[in-house]
C-alpha positions as CSV (number, residue, x, y, z in Angstrom):
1,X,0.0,0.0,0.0
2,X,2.9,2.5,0.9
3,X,4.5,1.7,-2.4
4,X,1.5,2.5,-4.4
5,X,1.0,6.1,-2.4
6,X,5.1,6.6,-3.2
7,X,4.1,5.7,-7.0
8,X,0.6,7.4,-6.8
9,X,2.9,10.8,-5.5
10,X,5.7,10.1,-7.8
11,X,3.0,9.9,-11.3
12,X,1.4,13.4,-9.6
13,X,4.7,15.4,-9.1
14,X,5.4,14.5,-13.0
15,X,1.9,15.3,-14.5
16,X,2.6,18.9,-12.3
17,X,5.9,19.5,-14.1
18,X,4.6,18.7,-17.2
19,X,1.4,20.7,-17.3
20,X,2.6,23.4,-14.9
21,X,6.4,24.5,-15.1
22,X,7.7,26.2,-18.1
23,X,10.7,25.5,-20.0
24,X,12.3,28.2,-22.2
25,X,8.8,29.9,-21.6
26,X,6.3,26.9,-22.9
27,X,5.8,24.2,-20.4
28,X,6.3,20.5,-22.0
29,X,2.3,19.9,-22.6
30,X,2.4,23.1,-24.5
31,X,5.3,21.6,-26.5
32,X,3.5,18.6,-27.1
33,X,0.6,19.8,-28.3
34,X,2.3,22.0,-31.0
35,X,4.7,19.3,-32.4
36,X,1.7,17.2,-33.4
37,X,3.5,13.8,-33.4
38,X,6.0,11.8,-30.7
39,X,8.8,12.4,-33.1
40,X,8.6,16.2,-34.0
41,X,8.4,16.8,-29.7
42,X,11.8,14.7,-29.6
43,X,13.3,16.1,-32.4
44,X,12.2,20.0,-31.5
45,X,13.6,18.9,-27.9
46,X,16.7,17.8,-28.8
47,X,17.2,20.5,-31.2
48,X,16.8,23.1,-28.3
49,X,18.7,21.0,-25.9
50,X,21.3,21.2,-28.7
51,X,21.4,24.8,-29.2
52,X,21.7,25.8,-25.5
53,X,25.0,23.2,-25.2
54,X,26.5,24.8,-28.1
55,X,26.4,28.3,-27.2
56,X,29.4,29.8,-25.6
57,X,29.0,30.5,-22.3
58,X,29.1,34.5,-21.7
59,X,32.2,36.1,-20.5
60,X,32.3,37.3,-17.2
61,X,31.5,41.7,-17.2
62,X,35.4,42.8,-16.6
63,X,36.0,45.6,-14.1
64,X,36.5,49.3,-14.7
65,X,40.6,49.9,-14.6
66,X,41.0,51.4,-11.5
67,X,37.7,50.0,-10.2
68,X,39.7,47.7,-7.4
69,X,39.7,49.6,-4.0
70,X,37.0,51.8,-4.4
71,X,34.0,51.7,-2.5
72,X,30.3,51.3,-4.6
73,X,28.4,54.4,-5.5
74,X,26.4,55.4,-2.3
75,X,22.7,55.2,-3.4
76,X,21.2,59.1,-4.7
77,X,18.3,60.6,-3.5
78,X,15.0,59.5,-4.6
79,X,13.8,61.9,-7.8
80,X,10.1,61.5,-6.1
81,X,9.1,64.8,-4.1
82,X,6.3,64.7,-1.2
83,X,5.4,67.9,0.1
84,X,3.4,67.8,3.8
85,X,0.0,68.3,2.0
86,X,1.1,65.3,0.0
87,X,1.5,63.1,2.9
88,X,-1.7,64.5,4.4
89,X,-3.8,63.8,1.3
90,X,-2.7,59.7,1.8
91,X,-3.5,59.7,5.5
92,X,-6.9,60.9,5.2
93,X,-7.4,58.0,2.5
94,X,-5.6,55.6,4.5
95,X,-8.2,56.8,7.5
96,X,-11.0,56.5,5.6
97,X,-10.3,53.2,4.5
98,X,-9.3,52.2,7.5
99,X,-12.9,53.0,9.1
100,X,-14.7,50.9,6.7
């Protein structure tokens, strides 16, 4: 009985992943439904599978010269300006919907 809950959990995980989590933005039902045959989804699958091994993994951003030692850029002011009456103006909302 415990072996057929492990399988039972097992068969439901998989159905999840396939109708649920997206690869490369389609999940694998999706995928399946557009190739039209067992064939096309293997051979579309390996294709991608194919073209993600091939590309060259990206090079690593390379510091500014004279970069090393410096401390990062202390974070500006925001641009956005509240005045009082500003502030005001959302308290009284916030109030009112706070009432209700």
């Amino acid at each position: 009985m415990f072996k057929l809950l492990k399988l039972a959990f097992v068969v439901g995980a998989l159905a999840a992943v396939w109708m649920l989590v997206p690869v490369g933005g389609r999940t694998l039902h999706a995928r399946w439904a557009a190739a039209g045959s067992p064939e096309a989804f293997a051979r579309a699958a390996w294709a991608e599978l194919d073209r993600a091994l091939a590309k060259a993994p990206e090079p690593a951003a390379k510091a500014k010269p004279g970069a090393a030692g410096r401390e990062p850029a202390k974070p500006t002011r925001p641009t956005e300006a509240h005045t009082e009456r500003d502030r005001q103006a959302v308290d009284k909302i916030l109030a009112e919907h706070l009432r209700n």
